[in-house]
C-alpha positions in Angstrom: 0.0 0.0 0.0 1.1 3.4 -1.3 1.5 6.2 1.8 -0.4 8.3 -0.7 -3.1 6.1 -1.1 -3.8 5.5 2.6 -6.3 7.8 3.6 -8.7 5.5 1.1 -8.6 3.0 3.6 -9.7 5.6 6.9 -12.5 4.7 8.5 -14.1 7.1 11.2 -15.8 5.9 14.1 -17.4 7.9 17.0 -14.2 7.2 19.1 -11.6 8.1 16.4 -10.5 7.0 12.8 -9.2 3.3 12.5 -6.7 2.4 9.9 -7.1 -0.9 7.3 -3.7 -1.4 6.4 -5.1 -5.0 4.6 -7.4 -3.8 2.5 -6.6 -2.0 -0.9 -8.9 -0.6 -3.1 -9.9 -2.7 -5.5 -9.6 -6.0 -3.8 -12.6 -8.6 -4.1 -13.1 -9.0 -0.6 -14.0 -5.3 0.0 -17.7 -5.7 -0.8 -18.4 -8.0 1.8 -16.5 -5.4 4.2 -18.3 -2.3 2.7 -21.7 -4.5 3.0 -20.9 -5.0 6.8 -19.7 -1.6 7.9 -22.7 -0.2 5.7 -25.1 -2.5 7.8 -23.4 -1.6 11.2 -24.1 2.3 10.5 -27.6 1.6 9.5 -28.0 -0.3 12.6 -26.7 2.1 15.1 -28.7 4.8 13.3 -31.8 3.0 13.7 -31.1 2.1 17.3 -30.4 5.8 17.6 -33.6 7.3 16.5 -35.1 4.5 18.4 -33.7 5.9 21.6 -34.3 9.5 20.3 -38.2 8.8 19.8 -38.5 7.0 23.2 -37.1 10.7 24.8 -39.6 12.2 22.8 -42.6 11.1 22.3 -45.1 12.4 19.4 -47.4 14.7 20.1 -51.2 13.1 20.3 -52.1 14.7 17.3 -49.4 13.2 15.7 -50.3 9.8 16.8 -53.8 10.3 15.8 -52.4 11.3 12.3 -50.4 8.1 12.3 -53.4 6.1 12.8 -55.9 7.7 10.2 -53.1 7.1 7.8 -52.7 3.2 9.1 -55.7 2.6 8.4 
């Protein structure tokens, strides 16, 4: 791996920026690891909006809007 190419293979997390010094771009194995990461950030979004909506609830005329438009 090229020094110049490295910041291609940064990946930031919420608790810094980890380094795959394995991986080069253009490797077959990548999708499978893009496919994971990609699911891991859709999953911790989704449990974060979760926990968001739980601190605040809709209002009831939003709930009764949801509900008209369920059924």
């Amino acid at each position: 791996m090229q020094f110049a190419e490295l910041w291609q293979q940064l990946f930031v997390w919420g608790d810094g920026v980890r380094i795959d010094y394995r991986a080069v771009f253009g490797s077959a194995h990548l999708v499978g690891l893009f496919q994971r990461i990609t699911t891991f950030i859709l999953a911790v979004a989704t449990a974060r909006i979760h926990a968001y909506d739980a601190v605040h609830p809709y209002s009831e005329a939003h709930l009764a809007w949801l509900t008209e438009r369920a059924g």
